[in-house]
N, C-alpha and C positions, 0 to 999 in steps of 0.2 A: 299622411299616407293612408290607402286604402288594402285592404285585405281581401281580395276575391278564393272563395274556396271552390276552385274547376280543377280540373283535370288535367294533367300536362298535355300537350300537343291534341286537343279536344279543340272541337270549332270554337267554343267558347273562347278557351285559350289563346286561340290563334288574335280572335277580335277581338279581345283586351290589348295585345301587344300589336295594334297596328297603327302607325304611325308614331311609335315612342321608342326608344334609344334603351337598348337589351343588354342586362351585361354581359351574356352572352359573344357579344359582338362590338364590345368596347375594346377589345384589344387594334381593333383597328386606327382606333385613336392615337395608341403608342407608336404605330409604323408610321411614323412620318419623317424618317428617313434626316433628320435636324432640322427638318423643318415647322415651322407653326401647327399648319396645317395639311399635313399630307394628303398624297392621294387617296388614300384608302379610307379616310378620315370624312374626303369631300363624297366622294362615291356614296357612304353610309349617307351623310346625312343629305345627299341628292334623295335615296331610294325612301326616306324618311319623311322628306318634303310631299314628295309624291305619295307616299299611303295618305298622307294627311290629305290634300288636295282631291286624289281621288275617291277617298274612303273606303278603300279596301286593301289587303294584303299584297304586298310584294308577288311576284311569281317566282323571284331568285329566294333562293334555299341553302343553306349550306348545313356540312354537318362531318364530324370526323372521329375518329377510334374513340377519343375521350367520352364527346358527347354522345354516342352509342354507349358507351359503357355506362353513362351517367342511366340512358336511357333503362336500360337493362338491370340496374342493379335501385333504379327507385324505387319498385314496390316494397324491397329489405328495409328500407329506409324509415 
């Protein structure tokens, strides 16, 4: 494992996490509805495939009360 010391949501940031599987957004692994592999599951590692390929960031974005809250209360941290 590597340790990068950046900034959260900093460009750096961003280009670290591009083309690599966030915990963030692992819960979409669990929605697979009984199946192996669900939708939401294929979708992630479609947009995944494609950072990798293209070499650059997704343009989909997602984000909700929590991780607002995470965002807001990291500098206490």
């Amino acid at each position: 494992m590597r340790w990068y010391d950046v900034e959260q949501n900093t460009e750096a940031w961003n280009e670290l996490r591009t083309g690599k599987v966030t915990a963030s957004q692992f819960g979409c692994f669990m929605a697979n509805m009984g199946k192996a592999f669900g939708e939401a599951a294929k979708q992630y590692a479609l947009q995944i495939a494609l950072e990798i390929i293209k070499g650059k960031r997704s343009e989909f974005s997602f984000t909700n009360e929590h991780i607002q809250r995470g965002h807001e209360q990291e500098p206490m941290g």
